[in-house]
C-alpha positions as CSV (number, residue, x, y, z in Angstrom):
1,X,8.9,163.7,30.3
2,X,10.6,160.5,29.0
3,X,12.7,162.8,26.9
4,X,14.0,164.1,30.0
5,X,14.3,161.1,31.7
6,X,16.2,159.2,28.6
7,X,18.8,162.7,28.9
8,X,19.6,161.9,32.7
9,X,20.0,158.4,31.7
10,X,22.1,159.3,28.8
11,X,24.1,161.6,31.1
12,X,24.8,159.2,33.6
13,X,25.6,156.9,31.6
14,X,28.6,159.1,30.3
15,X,29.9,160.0,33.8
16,X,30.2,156.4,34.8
17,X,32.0,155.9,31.3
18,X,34.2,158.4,31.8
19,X,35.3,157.2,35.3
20,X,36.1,154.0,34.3
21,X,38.2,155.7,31.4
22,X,39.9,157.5,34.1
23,X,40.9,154.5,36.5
24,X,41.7,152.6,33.7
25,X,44.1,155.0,32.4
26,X,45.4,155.5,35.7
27,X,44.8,151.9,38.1
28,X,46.5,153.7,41.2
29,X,44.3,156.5,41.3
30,X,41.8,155.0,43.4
31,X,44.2,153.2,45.7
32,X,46.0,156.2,46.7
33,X,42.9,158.3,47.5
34,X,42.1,155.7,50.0
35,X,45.4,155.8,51.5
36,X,45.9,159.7,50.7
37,X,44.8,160.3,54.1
38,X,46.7,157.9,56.0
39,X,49.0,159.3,59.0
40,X,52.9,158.6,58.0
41,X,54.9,156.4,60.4
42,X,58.1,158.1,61.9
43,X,60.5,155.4,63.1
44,X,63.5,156.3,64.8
45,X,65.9,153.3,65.0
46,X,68.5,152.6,67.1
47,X,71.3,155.2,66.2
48,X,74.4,152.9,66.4
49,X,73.5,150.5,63.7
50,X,76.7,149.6,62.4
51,X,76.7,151.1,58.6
52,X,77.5,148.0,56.4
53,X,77.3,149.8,53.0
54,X,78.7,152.9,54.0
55,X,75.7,154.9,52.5
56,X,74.5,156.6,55.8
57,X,72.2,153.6,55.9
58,X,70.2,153.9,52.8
59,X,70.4,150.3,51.6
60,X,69.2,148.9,54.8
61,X,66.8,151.6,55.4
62,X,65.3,150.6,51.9
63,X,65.3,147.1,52.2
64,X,63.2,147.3,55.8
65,X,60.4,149.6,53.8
66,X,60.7,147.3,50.9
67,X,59.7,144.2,53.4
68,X,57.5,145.8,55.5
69,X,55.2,147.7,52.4
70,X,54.6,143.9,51.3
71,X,53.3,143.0,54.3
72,X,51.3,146.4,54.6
73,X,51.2,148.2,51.0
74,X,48.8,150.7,52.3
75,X,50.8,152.3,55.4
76,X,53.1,154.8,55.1
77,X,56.3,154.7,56.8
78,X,59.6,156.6,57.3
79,X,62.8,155.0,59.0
80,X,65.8,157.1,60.6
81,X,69.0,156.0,61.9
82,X,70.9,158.6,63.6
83,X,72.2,160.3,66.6
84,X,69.8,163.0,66.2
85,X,67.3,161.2,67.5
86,X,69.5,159.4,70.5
87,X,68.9,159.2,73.8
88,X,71.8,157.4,74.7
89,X,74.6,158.3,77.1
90,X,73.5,161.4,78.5
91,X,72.9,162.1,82.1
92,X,69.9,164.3,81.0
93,X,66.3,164.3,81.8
94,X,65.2,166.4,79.2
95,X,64.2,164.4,76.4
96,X,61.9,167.0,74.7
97,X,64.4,167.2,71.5
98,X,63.3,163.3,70.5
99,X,59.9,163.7,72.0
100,X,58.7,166.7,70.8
101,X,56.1,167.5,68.4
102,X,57.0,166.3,65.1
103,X,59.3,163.9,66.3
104,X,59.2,160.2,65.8
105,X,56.2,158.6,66.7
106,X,58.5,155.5,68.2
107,X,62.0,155.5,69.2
108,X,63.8,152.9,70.2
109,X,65.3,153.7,73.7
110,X,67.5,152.1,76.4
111,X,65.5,151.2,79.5
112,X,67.4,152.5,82.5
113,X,66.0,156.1,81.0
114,X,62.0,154.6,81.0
115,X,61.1,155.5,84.4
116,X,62.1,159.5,83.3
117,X,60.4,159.6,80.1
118,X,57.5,158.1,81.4
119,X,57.4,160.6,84.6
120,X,57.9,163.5,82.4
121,X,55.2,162.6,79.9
122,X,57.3,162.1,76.9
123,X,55.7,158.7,76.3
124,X,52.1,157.1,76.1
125,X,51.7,153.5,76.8
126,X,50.7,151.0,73.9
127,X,47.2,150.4,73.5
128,X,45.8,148.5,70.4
129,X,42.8,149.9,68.5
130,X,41.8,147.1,66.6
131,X,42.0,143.0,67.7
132,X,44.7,142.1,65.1
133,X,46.9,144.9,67.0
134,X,46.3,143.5,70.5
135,X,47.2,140.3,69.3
136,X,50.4,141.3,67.4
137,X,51.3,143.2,70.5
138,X,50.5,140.2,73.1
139,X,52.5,137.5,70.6
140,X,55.6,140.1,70.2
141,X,55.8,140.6,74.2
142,X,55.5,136.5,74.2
143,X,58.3,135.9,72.2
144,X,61.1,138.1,74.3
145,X,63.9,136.4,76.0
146,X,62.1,135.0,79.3
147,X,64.5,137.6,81.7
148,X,63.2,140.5,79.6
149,X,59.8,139.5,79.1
150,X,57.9,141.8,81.6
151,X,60.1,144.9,81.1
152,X,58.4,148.5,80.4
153,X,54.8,147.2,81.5
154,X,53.8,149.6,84.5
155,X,50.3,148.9,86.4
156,X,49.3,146.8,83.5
157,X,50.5,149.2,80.7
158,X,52.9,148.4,78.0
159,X,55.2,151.4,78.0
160,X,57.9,149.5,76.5
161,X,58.6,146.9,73.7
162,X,62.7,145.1,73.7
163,X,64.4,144.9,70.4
164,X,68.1,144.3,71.3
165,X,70.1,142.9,74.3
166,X,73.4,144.4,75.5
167,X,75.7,142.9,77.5
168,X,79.7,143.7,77.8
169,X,81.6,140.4,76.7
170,X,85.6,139.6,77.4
171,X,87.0,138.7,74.1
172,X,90.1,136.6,74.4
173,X,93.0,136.0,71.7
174,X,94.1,131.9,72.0
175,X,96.4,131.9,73.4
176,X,95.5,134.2,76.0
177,X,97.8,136.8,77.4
178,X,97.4,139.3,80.1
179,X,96.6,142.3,78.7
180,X,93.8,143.9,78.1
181,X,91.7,147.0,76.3
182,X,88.3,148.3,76.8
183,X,86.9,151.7,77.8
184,X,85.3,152.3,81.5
185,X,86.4,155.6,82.1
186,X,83.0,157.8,81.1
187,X,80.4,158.4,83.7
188,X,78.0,156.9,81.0
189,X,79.8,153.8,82.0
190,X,81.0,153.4,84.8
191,X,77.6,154.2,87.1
192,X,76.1,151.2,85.0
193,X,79.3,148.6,86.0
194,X,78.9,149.5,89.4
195,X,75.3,148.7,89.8
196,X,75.9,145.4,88.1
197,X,78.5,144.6,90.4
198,X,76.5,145.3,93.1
199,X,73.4,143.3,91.7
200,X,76.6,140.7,91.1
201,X,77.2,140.5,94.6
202,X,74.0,141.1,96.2
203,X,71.0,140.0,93.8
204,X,68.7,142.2,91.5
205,X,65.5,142.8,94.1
206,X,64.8,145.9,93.0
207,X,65.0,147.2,96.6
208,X,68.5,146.5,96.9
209,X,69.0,148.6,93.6
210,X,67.3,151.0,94.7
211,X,69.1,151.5,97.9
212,X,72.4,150.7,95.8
213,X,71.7,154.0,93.8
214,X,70.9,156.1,96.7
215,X,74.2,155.0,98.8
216,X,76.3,155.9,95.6
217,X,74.4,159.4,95.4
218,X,75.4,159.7,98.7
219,X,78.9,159.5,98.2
220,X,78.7,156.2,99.9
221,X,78.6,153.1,97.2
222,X,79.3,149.5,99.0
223,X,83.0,148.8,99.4
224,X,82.7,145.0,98.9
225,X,80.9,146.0,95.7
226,X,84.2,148.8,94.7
227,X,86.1,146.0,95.7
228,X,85.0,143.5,93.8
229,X,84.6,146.2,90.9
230,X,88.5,147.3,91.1
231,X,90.0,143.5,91.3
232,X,87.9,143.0,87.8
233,X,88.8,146.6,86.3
234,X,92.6,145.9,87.4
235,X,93.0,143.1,84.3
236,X,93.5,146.4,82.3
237,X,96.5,147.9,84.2
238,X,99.8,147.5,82.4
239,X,103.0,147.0,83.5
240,X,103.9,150.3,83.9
241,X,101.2,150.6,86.7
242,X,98.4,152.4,84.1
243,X,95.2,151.7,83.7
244,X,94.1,152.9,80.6
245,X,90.6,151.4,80.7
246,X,89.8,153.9,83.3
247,X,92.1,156.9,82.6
248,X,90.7,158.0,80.1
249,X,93.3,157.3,77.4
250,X,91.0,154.4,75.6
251,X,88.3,156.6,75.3
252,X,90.0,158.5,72.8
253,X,91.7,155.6,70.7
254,X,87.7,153.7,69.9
255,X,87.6,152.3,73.4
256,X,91.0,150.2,72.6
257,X,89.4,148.3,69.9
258,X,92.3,149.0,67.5
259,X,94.8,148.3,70.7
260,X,93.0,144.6,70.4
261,X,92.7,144.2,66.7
262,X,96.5,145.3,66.0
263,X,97.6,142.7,68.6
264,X,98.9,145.0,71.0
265,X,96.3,143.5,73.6
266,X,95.5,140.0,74.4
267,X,91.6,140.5,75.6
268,X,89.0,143.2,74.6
269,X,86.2,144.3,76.8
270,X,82.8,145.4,74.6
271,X,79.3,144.8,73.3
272,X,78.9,141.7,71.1
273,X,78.4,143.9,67.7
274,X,81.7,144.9,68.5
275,X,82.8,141.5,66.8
276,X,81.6,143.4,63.1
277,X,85.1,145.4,63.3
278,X,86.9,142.9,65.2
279,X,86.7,140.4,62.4
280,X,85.7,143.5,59.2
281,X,89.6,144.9,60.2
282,X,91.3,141.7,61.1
283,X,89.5,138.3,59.8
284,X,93.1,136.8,59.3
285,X,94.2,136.9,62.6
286,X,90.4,136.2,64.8
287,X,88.7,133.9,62.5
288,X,88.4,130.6,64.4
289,X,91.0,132.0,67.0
290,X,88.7,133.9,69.5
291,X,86.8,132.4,72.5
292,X,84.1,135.1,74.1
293,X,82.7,135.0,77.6
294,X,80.4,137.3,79.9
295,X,82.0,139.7,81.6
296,X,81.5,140.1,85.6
297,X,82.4,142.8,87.5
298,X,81.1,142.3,90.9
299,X,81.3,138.6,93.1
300,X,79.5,136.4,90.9
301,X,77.0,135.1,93.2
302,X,74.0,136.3,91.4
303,X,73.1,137.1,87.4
304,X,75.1,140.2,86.1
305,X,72.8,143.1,84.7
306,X,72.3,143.9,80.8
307,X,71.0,146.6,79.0
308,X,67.7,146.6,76.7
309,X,66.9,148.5,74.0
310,X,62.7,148.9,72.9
311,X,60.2,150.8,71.0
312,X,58.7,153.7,73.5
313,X,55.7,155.6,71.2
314,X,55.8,159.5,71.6
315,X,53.7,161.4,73.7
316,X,52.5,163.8,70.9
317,X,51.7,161.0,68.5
318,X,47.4,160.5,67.9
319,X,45.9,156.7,68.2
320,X,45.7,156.9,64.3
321,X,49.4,155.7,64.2
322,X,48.6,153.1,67.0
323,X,48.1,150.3,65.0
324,X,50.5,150.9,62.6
325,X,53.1,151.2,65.1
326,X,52.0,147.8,66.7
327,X,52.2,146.7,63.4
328,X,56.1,147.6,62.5
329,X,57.0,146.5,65.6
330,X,55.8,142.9,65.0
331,X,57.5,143.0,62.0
332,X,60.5,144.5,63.3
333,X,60.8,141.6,66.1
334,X,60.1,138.8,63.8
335,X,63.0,136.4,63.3
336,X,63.1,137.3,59.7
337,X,63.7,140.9,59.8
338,X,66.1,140.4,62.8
339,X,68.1,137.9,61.0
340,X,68.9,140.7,57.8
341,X,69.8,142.8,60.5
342,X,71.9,141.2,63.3
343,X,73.6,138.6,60.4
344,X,74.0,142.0,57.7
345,X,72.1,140.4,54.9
346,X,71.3,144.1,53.7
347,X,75.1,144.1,52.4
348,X,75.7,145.0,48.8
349,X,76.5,142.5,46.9
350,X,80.5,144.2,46.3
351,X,81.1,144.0,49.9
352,X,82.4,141.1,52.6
353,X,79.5,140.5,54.6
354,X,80.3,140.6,58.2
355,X,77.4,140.2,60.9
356,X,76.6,142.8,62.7
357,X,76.5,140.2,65.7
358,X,73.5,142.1,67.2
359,X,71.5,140.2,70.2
360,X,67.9,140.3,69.5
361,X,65.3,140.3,72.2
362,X,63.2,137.8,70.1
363,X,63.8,134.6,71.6
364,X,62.7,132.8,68.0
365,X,65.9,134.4,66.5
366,X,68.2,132.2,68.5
367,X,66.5,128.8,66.8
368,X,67.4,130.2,63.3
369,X,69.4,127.7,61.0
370,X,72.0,130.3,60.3
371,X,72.1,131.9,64.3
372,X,71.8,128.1,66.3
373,X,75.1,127.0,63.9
374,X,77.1,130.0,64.1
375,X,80.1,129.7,66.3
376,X,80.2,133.1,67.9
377,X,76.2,133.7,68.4
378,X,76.6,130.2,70.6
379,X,78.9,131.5,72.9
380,X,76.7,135.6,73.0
381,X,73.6,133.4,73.3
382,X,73.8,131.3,77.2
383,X,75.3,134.2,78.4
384,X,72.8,137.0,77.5
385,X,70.0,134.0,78.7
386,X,71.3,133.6,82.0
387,X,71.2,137.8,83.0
388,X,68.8,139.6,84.4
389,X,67.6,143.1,83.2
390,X,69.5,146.8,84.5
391,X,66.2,148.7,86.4
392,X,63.9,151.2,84.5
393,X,64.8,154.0,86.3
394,X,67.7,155.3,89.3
395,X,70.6,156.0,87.2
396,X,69.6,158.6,84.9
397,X,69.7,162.6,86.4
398,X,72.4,160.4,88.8
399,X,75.0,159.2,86.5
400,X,77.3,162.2,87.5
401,X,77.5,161.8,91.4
402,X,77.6,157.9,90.8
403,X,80.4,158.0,88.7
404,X,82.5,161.0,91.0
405,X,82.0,158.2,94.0
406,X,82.0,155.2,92.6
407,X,86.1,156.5,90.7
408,X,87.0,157.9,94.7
409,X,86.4,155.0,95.7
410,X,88.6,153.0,93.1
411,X,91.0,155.5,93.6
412,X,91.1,154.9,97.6
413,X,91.5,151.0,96.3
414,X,95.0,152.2,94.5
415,X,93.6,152.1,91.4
416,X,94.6,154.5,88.4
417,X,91.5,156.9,87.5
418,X,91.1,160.1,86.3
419,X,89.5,161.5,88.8
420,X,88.0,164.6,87.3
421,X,88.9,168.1,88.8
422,X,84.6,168.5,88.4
423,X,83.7,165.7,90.8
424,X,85.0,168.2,93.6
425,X,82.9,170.3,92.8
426,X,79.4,167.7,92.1
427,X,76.4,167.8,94.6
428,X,73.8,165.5,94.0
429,X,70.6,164.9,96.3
430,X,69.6,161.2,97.2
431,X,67.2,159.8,94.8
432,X,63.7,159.2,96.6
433,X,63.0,155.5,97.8
């Protein structure tokens, strides 16, 4: 009997021996077996990040792993950045090519669509597993601009998480001249001005939106509001009587970017990340010559609208990637990670680094060092602070009709537009109330 006991010790003692052999030969072993079975993190990002390497994003895309695996070496995580997975400027509700199964498990979205993808079940609201979660998500929310703070949380559910601002700025050559470049011709444009104008003119309660969108629909959009809209679209109309903002003919020349960076215009209508390619083409003749301002299109009275861009999670994705996608988000928001991004610190070291001049929803980014001195960020910064936020829902499924009434009515105001030969032929029902 103790013969056979002293074997089994003998035994034992070899198959412990031999597993520490094992892990010592190969230290990793045991730490990927525990995370062998961990869910990967599909992030899509937003699609228009400007590409400051030129390498399709790869640089930046490793640098944002890099960061985020030494705060969190155990998840697993997969970044994309491209119009595959963009939901922008479409008048489409069908969202199922993003949202589908297999898709990213968050996508950062523009909110005017939330409304539709959270009405056609393309998106599940946020909801923490563990404490460290729900505190990451509560401390992210805190720290948004104060006008964007409460966007995408319906009946007490997060649906929505801002990354970015957007706002359209008036970029002015000193000294100013008279003409001016920009592009507000598409009907992924020009639905979005008009509702600003109105808000503009009338306030943002979102009643009055709401009826604002329905009156458009109805072929019958507010003619102080068109008013108002075509005495600030006229700054683009040339001597020659064209407007070329609204004709169409900016559209296809990069929204008359190139008209203002060449000199042939004196102003420049655009997003504040358009100032990567204002000063990446022409630094010589814009650097410390260039005032910005907001751009209003309706009376004034009240805030203008902007845009927001945020995480949404996918439908289809299981509460095992919950936390880990509360998790990137927080690190994705924090004033370090935004400040590589929005000021291009990803850039190779054998190119000019140019900021991407960005506007991140994180109010801590704004009290950075290198953000609170920069010249350009303090005149994005009041203005983006003093707006108010474009609704969750209305426009999208509308765009279309909005844009065929809203351009007959510019037209009727002696405007130039290309009034397009398919707005005869567009019938759109009201929106409900």
């Amino acid at each position: 009997m103790k013969k056979i006991h002293l074997a089994l010790i003998i035994i034992l003692c070899g198959i412990v021996l031999f597993a520490g052999i094992v892990l010592i030969q190969n230290p990793g072993a045991e730490k990927k077996n525990a995370t062998a079975d961990r869910p990967v993190l599909k992030v899509a990002l937003y699609p228009y990040l400007e590409d400051v390497n030129g390498d399709d994003h790869a640089t930046t895309i490793r640098l944002i792993k890099e960061r985020y695996h030494q705060l969190y070496p155990d998840d697993d995580l997969e970044i994309y950045i491209s119009d595959e997975y963009s939901t922008y400027f479409s008048d489409s509700r069908n969202f199922s090519p993003v949202f589908g199964p297999g898709g990213p498990d968050i996508v950062e979205v523009e909110q005017t669509e939330l409304d539709n993808l959270i009405d056609g079940g393309y998106i599940r609201p946020f909801v923490p597993v563990s404490p460290d979660a729900a505190r990451m998500l509560n401390e992210t929310r805190e720290d948004v601009v104060s006008p964007y703070k409460d966007l995408g949380t319906v009946d007490g559910s997060v649906y929505f998480v801002p990354t970015w601002l957007c706002a359209h700025y008036t970029f002015t050559r000193n000294p100013p001249g008279t003409a001016e470049s920009g592009d507000f011709s598409g009907n992924g444009t020009l639905p979005d001005l008009y509702l600003s104008a109105y808000a503009s003119t009338y306030g943002s309660d979102p009643a009055l939106l709401d009826g604002a969108v329905r009156d458009a629909v109805n072929g019958s959009p507010d003619p102080e509001v068109t008013d108002w809209l075509a005495s600030r679209l006229s700054a683009c109309t040339g001597t020659d009587g064209r407007n070329r903002c609204l004709d169409g003919d900016y559209a296809a020349k990069d929204g008359g970017l190139s008209e203002f960076v060449s000199g042939k215009t004196d102003r420049y209508v655009g997003f504040s990340e358009m100032l990567y390619r204002i000063l990446k083409e022409s630094p010589e003749r814009y650097d410390k010559n260039l005032t910005i301002s907001g751009t209003i299109y309706g009376k004034g009275t009240y805030p203008s609208l902007a845009w927001t861009d945020g995480f949404v999670m996918n439908n289809n994705t299981g509460t095992e990637k919950m936390d880990e996608a509360i998790r990137f988000i927080d690190f994705y928001n924090s004033p370090e990670t935004k400040e590589i991004i929005a000021l291009s610190l990803d850039t190779g070291n054998d190119t000019v680094r140019v900021p991407r001049y960005l506007l991140p929803a994180s109010e801590d980014f704004y009290s950075l060092p290198n953000v609170s001195s920069d010249r350009y960020y303090q005149q994005f910064s009041p203005v983006i602070h003093t707006m108010v936020p474009f609704p969750t829902g209305g426009l999208r499924g509308n765009m279309d009709a909005i844009y065929c009434n809203v351009t007959a009515a510019l037209q009727e105001n002696g405007m130039d537009v290309n009034y397009p030969a398919r707005c005869t032929l567009t019938q759109k029902t009201a929106v409900p109330a």
